[in-house]
Gaussian input, Z-matrix of N, CA and C with variables (Angstrom, degrees):
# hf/3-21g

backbone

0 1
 N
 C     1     B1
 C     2     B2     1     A1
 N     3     B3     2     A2     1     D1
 C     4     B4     3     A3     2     D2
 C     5     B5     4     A4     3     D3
 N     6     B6     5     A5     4     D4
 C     7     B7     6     A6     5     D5
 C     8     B8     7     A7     6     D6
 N     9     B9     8     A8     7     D7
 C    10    B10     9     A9     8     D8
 C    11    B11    10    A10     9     D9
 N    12    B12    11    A11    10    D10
 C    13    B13    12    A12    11    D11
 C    14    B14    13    A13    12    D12
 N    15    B15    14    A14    13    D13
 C    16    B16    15    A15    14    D14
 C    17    B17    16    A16    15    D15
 N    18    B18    17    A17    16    D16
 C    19    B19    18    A18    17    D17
 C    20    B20    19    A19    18    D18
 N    21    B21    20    A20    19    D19
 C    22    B22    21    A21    20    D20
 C    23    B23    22    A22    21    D21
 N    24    B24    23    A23    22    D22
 C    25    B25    24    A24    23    D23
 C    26    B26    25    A25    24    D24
 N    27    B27    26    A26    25    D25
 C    28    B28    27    A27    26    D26
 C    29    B29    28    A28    27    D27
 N    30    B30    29    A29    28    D28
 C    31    B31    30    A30    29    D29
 C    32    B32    31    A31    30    D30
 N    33    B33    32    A32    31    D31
 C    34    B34    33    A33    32    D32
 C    35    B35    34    A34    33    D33
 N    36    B36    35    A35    34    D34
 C    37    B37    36    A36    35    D35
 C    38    B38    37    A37    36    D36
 N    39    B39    38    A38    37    D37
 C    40    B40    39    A39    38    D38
 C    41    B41    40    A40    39    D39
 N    42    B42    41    A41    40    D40
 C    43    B43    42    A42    41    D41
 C    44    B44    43    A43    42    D42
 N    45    B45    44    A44    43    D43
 C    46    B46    45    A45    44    D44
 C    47    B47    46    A46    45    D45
 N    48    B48    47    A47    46    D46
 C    49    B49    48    A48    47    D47
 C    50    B50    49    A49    48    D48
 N    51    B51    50    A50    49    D49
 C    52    B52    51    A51    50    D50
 C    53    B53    52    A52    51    D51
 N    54    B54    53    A53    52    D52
 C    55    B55    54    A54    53    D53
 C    56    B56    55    A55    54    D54
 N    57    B57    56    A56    55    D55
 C    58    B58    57    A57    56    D56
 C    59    B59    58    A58    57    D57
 N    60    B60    59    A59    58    D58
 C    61    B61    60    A60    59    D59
 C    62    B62    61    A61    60    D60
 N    63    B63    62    A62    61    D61
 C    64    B64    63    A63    62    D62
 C    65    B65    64    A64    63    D63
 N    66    B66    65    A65    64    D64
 C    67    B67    66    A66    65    D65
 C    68    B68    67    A67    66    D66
 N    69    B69    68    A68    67    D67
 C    70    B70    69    A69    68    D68
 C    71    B71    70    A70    69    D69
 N    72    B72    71    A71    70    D70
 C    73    B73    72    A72    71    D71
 C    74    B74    73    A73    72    D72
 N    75    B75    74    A74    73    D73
 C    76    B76    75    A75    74    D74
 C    77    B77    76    A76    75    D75
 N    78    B78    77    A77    76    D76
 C    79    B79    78    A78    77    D77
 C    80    B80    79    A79    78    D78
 N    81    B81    80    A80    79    D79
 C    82    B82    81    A81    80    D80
 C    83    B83    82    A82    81    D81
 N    84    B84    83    A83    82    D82
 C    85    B85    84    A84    83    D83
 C    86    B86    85    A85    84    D84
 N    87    B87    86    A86    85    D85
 C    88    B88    87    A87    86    D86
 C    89    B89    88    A88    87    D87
 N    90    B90    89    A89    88    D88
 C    91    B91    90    A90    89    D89
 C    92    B92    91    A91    90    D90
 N    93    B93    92    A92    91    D91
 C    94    B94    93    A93    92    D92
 C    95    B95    94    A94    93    D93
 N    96    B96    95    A95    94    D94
 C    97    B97    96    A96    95    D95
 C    98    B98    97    A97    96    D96
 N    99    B99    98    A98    97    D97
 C   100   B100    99    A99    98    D98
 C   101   B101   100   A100    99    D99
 N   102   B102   101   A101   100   D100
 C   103   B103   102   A102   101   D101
 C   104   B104   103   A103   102   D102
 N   105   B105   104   A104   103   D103
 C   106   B106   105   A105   104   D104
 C   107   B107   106   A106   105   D105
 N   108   B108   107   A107   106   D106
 C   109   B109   108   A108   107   D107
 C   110   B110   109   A109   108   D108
 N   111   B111   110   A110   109   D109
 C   112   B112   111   A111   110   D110
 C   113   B113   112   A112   111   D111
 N   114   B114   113   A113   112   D112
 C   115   B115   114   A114   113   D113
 C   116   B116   115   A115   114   D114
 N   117   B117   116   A116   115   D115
 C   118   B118   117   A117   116   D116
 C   119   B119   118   A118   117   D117
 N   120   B120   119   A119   118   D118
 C   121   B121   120   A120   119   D119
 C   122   B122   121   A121   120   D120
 N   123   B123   122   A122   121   D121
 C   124   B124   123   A123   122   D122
 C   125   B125   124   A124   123   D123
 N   126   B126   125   A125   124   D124
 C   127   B127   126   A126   125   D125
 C   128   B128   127   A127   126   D126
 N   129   B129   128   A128   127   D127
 C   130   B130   129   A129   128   D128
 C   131   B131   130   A130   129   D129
 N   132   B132   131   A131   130   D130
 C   133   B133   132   A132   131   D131
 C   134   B134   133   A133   132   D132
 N   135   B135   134   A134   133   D133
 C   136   B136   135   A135   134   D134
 C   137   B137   136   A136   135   D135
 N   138   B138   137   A137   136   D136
 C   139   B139   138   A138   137   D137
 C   140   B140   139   A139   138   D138
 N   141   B141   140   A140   139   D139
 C   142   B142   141   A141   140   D140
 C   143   B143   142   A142   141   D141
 N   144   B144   143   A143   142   D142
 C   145   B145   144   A144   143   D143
 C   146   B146   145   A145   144   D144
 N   147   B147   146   A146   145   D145
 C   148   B148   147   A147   146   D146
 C   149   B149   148   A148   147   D147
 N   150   B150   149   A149   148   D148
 C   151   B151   150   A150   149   D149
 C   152   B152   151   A151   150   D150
 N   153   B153   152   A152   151   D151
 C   154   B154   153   A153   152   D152
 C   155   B155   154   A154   153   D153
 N   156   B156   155   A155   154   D154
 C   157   B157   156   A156   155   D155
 C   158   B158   157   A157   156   D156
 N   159   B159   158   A158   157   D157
 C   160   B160   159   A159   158   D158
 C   161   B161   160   A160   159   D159
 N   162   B162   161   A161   160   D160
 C   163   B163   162   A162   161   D161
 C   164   B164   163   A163   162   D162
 N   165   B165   164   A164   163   D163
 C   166   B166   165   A165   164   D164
 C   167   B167   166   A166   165   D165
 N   168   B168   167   A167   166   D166
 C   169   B169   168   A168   167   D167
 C   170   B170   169   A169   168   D168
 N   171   B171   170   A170   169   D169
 C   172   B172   171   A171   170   D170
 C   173   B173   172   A172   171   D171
 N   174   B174   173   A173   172   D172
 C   175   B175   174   A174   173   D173
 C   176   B176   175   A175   174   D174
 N   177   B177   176   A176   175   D175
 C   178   B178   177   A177   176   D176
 C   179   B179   178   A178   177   D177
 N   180   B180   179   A179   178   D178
 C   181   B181   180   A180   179   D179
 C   182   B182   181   A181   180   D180
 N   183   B183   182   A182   181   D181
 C   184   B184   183   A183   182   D182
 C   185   B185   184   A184   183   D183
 N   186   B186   185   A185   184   D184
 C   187   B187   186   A186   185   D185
 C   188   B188   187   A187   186   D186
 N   189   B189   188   A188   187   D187
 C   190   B190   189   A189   188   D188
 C   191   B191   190   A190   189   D189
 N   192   B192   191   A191   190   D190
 C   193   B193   192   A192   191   D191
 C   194   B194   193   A193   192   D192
 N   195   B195   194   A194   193   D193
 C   196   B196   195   A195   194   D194
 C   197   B197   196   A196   195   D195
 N   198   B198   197   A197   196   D196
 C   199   B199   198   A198   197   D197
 C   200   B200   199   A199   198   D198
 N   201   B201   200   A200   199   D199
 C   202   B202   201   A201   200   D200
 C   203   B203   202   A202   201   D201
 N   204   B204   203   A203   202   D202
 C   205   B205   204   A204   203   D203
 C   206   B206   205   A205   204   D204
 N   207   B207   206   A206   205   D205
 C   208   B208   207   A207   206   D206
 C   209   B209   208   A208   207   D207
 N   210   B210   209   A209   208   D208
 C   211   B211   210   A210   209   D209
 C   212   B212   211   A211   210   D210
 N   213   B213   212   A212   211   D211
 C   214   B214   213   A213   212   D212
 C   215   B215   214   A214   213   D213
 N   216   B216   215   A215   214   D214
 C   217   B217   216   A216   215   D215
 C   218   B218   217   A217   216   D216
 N   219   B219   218   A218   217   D217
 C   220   B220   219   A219   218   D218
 C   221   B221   220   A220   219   D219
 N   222   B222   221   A221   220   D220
 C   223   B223   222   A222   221   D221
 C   224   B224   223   A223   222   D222
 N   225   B225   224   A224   223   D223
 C   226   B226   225   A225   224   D224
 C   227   B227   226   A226   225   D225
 N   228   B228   227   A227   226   D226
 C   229   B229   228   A228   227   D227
 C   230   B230   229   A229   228   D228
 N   231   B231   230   A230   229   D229
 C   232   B232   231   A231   230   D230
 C   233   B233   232   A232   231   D231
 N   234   B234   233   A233   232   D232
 C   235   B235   234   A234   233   D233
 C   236   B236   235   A235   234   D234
 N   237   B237   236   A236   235   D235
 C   238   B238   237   A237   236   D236
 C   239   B239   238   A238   237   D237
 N   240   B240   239   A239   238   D238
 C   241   B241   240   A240   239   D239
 C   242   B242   241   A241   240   D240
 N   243   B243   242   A242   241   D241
 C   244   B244   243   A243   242   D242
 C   245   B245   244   A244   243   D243
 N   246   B246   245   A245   244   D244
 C   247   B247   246   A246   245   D245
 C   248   B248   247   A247   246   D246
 N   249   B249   248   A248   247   D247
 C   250   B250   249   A249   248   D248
 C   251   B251   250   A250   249   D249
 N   252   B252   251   A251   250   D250
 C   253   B253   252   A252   251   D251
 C   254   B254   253   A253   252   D252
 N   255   B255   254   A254   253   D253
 C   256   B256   255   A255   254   D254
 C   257   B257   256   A256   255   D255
 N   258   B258   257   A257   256   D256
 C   259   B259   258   A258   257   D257
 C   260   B260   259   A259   258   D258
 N   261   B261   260   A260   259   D259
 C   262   B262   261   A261   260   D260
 C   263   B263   262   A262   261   D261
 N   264   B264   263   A263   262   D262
 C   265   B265   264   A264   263   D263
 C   266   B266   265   A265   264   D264
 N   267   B267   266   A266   265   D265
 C   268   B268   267   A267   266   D266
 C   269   B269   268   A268   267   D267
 N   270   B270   269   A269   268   D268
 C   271   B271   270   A270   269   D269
 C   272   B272   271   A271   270   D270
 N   273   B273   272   A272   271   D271
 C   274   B274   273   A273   272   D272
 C   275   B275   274   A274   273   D273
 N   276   B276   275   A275   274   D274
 C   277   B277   276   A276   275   D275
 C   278   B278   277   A277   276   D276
 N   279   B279   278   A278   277   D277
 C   280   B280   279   A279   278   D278
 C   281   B281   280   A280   279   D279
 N   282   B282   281   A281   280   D280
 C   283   B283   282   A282   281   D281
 C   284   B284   283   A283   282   D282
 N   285   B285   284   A284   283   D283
 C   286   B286   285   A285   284   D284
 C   287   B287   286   A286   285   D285
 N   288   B288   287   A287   286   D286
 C   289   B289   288   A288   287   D287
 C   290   B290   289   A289   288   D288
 N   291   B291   290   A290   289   D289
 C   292   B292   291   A291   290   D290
 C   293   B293   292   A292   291   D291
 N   294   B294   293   A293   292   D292
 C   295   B295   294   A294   293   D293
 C   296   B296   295   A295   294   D294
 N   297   B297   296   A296   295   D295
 C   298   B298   297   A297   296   D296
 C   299   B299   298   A298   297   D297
 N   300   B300   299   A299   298   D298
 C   301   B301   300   A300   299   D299
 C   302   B302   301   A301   300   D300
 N   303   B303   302   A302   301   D301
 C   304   B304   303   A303   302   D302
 C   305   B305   304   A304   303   D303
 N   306   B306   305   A305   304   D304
 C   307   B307   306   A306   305   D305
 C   308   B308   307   A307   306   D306
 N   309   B309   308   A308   307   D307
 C   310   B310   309   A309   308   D308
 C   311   B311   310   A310   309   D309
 N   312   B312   311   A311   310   D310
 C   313   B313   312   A312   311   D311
 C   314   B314   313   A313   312   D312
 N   315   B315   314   A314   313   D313
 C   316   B316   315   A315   314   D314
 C   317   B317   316   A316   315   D315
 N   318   B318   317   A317   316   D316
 C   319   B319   318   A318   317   D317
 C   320   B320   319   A319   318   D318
 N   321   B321   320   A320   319   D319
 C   322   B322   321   A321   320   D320
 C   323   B323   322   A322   321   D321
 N   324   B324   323   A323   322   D322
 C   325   B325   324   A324   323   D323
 C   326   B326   325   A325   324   D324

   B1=1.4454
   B2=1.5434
   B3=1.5765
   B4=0.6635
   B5=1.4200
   B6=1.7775
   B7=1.1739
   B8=1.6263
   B9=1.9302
   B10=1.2957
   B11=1.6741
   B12=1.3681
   B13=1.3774
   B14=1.3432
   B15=1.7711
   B16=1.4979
   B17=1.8378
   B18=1.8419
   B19=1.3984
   B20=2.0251
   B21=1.6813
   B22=1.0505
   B23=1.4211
   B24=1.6906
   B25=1.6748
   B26=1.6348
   B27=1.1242
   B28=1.7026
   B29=1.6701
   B30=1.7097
   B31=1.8889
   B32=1.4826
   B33=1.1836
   B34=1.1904
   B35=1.4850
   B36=1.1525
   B37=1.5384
   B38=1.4000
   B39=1.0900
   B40=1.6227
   B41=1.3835
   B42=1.4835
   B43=0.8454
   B44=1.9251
   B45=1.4935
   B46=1.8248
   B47=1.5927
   B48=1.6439
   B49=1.7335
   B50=1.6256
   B51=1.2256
   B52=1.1490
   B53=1.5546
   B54=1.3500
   B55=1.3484
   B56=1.9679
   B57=0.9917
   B58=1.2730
   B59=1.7908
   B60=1.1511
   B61=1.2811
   B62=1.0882
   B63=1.7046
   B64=1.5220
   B65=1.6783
   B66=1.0637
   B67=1.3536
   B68=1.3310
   B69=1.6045
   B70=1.5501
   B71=1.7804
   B72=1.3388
   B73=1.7158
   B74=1.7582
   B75=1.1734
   B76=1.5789
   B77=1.6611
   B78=1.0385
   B79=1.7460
   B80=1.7130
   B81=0.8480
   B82=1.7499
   B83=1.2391
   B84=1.4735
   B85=1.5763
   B86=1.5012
   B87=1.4577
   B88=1.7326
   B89=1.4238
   B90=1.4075
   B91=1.5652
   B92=1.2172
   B93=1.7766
   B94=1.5948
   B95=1.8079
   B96=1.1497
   B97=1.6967
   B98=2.1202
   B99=1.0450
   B100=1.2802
   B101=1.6687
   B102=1.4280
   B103=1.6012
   B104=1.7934
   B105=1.4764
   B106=1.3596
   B107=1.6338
   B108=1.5815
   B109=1.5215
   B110=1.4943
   B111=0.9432
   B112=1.6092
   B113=1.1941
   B114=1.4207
   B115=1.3268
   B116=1.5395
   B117=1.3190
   B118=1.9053
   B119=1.1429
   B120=0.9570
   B121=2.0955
   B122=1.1935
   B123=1.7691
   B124=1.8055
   B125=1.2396
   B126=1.3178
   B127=1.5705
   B128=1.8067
   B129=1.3226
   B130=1.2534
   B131=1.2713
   B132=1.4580
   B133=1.5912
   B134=1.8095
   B135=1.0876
   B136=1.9731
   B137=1.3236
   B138=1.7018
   B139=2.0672
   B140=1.5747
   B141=1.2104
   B142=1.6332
   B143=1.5480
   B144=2.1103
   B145=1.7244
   B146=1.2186
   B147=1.3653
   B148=1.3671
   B149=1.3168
   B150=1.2817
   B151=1.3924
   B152=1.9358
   B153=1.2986
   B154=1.5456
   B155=1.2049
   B156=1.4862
   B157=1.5270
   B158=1.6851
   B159=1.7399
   B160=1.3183
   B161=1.2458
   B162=1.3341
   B163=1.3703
   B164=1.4895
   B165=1.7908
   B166=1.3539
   B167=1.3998
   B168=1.2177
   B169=2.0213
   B170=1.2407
   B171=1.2374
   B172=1.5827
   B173=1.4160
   B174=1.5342
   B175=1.5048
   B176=1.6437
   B177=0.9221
   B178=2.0772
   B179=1.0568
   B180=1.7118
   B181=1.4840
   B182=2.1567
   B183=1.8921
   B184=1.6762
   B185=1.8621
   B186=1.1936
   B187=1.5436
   B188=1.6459
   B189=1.2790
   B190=1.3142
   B191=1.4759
   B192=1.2561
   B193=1.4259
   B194=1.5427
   B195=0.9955
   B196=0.9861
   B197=1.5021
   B198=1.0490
   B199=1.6294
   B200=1.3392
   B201=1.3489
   B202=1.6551
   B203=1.3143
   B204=1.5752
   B205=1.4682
   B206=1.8476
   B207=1.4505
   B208=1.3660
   B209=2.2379
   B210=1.1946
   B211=0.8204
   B212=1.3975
   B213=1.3303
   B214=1.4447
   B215=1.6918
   B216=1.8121
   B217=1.4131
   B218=1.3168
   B219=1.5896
   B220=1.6437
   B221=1.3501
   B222=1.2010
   B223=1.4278
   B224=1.1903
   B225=1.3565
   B226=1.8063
   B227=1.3939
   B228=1.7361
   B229=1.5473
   B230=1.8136
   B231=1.1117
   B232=1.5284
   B233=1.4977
   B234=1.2450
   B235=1.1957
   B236=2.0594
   B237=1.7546
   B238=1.1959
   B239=1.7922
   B240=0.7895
   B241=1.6235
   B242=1.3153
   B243=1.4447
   B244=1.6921
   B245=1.8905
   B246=1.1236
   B247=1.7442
   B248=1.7208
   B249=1.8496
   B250=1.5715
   B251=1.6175
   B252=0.8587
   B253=1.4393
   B254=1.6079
   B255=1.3500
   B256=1.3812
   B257=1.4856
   B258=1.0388
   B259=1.3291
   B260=1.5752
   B261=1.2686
   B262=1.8461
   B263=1.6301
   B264=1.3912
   B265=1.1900
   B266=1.7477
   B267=1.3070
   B268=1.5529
   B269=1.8154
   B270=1.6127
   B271=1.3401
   B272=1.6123
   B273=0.8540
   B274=1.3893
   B275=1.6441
   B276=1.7817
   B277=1.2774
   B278=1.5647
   B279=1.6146
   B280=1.7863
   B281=1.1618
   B282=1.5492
   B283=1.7401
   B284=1.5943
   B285=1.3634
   B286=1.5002
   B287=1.5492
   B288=1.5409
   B289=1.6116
   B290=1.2155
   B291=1.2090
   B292=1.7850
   B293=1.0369
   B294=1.4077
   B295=1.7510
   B296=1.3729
   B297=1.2339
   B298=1.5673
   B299=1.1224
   B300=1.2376
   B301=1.9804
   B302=1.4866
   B303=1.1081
   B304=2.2181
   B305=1.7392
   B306=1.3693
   B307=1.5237
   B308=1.4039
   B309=1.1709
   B310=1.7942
   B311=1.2224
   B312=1.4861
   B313=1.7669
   B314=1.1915
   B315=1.3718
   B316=1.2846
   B317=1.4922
   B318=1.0842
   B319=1.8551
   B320=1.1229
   B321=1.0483
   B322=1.4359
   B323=1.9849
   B324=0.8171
   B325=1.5803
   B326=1.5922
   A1=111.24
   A2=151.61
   A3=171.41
   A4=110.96
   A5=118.42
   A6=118.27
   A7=135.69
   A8=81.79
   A9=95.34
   A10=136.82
   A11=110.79
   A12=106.18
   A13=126.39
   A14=100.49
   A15=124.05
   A16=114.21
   A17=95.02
   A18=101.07
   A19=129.82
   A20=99.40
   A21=90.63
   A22=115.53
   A23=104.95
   A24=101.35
   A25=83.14
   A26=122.83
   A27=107.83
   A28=117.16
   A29=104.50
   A30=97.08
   A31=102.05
   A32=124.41
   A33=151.25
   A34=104.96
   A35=114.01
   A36=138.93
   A37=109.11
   A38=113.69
   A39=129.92
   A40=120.78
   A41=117.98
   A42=121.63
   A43=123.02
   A44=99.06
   A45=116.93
   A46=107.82
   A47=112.96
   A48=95.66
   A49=88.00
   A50=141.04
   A51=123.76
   A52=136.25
   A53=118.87
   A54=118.09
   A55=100.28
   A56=99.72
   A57=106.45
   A58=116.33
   A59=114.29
   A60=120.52
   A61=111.24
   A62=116.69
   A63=122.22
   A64=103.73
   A65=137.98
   A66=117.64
   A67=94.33
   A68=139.74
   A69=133.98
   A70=79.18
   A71=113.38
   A72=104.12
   A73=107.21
   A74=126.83
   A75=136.81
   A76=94.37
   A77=130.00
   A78=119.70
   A79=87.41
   A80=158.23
   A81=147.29
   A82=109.98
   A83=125.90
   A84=116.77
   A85=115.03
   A86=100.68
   A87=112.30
   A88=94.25
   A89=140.64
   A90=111.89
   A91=110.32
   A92=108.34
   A93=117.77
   A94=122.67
   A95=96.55
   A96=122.07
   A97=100.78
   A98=99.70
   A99=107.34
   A100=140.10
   A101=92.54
   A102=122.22
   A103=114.32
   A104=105.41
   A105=125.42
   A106=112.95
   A107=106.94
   A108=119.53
   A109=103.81
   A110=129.47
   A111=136.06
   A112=126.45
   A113=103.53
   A114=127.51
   A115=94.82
   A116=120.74
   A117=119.67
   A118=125.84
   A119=141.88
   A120=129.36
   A121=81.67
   A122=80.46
   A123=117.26
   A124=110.59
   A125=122.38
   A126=141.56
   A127=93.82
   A128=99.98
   A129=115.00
   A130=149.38
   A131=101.94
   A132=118.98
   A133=112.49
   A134=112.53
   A135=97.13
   A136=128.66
   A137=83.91
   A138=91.03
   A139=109.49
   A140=115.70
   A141=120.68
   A142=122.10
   A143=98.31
   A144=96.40
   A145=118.60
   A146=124.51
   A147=115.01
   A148=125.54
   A149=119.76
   A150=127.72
   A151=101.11
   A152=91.32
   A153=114.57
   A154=109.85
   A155=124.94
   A156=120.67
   A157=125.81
   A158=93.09
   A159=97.44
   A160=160.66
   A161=122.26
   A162=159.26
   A163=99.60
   A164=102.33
   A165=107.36
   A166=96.01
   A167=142.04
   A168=125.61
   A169=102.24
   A170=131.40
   A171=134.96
   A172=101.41
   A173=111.55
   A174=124.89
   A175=124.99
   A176=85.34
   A177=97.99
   A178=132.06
   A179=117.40
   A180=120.99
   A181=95.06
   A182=84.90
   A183=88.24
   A184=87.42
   A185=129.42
   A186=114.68
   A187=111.47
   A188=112.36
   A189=126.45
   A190=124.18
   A191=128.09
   A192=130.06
   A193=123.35
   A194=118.59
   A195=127.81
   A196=126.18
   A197=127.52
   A198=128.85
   A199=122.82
   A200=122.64
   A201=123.58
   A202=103.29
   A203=100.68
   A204=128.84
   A205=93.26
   A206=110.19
   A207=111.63
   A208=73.61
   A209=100.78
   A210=131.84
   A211=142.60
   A212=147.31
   A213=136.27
   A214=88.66
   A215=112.07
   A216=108.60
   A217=122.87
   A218=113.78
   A219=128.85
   A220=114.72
   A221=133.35
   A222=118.08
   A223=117.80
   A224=99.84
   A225=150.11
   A226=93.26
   A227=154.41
   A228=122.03
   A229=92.97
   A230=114.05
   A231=112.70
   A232=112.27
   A233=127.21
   A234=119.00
   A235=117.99
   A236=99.40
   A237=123.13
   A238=101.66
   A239=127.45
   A240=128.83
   A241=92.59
   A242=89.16
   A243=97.69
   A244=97.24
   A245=117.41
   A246=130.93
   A247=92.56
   A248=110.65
   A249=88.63
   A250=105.51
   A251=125.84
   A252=134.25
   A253=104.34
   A254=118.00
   A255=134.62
   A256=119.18
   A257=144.86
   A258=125.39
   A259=108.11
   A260=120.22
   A261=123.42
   A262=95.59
   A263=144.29
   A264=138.44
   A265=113.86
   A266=106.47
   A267=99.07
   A268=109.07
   A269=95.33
   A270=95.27
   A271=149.70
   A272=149.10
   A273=152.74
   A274=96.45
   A275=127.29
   A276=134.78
   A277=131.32
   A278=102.35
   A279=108.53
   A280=112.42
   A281=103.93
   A282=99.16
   A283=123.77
   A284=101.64
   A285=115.34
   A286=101.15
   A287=102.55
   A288=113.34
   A289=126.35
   A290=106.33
   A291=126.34
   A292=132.78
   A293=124.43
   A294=128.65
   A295=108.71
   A296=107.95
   A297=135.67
   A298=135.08
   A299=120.86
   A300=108.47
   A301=88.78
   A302=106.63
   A303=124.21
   A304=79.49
   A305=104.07
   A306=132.51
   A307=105.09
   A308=112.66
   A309=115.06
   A310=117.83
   A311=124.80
   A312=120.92
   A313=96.91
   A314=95.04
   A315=107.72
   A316=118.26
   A317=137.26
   A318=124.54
   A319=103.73
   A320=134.87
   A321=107.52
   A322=101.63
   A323=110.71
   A324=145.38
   A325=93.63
   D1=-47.75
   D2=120.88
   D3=7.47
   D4=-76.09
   D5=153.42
   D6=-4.48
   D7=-82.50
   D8=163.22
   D9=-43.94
   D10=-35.88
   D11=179.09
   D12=-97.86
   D13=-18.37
   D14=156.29
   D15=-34.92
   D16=-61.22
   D17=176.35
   D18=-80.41
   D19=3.24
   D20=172.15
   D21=-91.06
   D22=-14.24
   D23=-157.68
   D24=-91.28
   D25=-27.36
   D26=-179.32
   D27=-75.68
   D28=-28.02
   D29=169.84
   D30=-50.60
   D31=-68.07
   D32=172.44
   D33=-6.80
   D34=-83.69
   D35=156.58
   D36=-13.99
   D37=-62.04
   D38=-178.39
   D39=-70.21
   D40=-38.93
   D41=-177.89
   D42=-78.16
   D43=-23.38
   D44=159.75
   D45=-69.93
   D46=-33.14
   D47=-175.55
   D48=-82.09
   D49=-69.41
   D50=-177.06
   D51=-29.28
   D52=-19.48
   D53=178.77
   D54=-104.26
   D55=-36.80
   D56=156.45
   D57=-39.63
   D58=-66.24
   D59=174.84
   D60=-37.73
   D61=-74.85
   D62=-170.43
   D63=-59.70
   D64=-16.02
   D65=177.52
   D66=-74.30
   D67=-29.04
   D68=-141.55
   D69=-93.12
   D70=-59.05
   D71=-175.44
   D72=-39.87
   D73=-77.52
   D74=-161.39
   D75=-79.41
   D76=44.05
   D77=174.15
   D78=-111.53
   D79=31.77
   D80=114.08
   D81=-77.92
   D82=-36.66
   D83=179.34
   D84=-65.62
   D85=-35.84
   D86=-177.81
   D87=-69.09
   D88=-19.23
   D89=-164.05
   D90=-98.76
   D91=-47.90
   D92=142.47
   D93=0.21
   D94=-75.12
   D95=-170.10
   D96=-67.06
   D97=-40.96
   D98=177.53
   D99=-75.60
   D100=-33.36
   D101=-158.26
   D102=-143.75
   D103=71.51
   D104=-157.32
   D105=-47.49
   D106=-20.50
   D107=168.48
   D108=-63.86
   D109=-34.89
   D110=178.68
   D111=-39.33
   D112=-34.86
   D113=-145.96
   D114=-102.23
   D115=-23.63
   D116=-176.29
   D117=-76.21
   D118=137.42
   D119=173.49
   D120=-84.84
   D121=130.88
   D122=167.19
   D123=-112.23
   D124=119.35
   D125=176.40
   D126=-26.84
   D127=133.88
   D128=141.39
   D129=-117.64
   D130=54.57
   D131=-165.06
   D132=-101.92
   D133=124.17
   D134=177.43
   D135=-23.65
   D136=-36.52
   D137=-175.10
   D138=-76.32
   D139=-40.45
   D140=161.65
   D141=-42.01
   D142=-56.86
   D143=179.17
   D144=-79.61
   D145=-23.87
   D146=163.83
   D147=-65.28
   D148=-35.82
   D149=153.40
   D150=-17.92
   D151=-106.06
   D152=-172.46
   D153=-36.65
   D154=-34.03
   D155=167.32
   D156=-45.42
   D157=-61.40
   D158=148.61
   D159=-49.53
   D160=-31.41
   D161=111.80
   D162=15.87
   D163=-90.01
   D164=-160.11
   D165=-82.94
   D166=-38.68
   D167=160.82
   D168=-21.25
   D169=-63.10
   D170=-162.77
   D171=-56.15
   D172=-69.38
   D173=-176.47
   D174=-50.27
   D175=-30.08
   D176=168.65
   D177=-138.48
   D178=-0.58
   D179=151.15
   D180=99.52
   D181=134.23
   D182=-153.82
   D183=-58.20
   D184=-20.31
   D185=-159.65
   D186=-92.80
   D187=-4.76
   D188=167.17
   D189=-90.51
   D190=-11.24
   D191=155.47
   D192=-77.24
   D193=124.16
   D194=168.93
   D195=-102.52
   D196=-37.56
   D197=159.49
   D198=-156.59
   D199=137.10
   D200=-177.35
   D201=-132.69
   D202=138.66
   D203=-159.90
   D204=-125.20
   D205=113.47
   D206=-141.03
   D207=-114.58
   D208=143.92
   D209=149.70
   D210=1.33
   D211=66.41
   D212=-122.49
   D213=-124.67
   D214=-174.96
   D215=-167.68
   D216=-82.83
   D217=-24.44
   D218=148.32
   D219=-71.09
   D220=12.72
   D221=159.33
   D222=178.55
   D223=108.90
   D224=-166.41
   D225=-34.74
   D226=-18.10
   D227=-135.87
   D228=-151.07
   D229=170.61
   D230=-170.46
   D231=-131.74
   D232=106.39
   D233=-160.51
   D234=-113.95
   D235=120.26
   D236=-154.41
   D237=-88.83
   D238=132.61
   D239=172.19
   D240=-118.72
   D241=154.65
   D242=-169.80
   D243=-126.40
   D244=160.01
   D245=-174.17
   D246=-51.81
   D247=-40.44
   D248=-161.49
   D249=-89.20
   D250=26.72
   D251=174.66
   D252=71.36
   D253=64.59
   D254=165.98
   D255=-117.08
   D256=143.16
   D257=169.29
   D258=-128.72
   D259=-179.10
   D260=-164.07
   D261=-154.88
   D262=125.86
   D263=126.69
   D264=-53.86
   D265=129.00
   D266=155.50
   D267=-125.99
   D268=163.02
   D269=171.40
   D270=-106.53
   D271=100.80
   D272=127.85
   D273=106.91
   D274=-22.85
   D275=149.03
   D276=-106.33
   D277=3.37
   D278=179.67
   D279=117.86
   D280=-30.42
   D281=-177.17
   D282=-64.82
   D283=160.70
   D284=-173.44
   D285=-83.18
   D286=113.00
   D287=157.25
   D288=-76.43
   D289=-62.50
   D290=159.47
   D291=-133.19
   D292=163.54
   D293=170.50
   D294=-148.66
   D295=144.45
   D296=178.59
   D297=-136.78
   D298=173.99
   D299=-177.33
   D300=-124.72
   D301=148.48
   D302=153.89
   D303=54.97
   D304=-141.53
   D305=-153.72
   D306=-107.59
   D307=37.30
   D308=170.49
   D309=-62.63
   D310=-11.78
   D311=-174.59
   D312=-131.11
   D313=147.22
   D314=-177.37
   D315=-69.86
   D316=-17.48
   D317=155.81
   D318=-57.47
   D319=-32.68
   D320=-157.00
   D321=-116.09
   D322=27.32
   D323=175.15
   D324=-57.09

């Protein structure tokens, strides 16, 4: 008996990191498909990322950022977390696409 329920709560188990996974593989296609800024090539030049660095300092204040994940050639948008556990995509010129608190969307689930 034990066994048995031993091995259901661990399929179980497995079966959340596994779907888990495949969202982590296809989570640029999901943002793409979702978030039409996604979809643009955003310069990757210093003068561009410093740009947008600055950008969001301004927009949420240099002591409220905590890390920015700038923008790569599969995916258009730059995403800012903030100290209070909020985060913001912006796009490809600084602007604010979205904002959220904790784990409200499902990528970041």
């Amino acid at each position: 008996m034990v066994h048995a329920w031993s091995g259901a709560v661990l399929s179980l188990l497995l079966a959340v990191l596994g779907l888990s996974g495949t969202l982590l593989v296809f989570r640029a296609d999901y943002l793409r498909a979702s978030i039409p800024e996604a979809r643009q090539v955003a310069p990757l030049d210093a003068e561009s990322l410093g740009r947008i660095s600055e950008t969001a300092e301004a927009m949420f204040g240099v002591d409220a950022v905590r890390s920015i994940r700038f923008a790569d050639p599969d995916l258009g948008i730059t995403q800012v977390r903030l100290l209070s556990g909020d985060y913001a995509y912006l796009d490809r010129n600084g602007e604010l696409v979205t904002q959220w608190s904790g784990h409200n969307r499902l990528d970041e689930w």
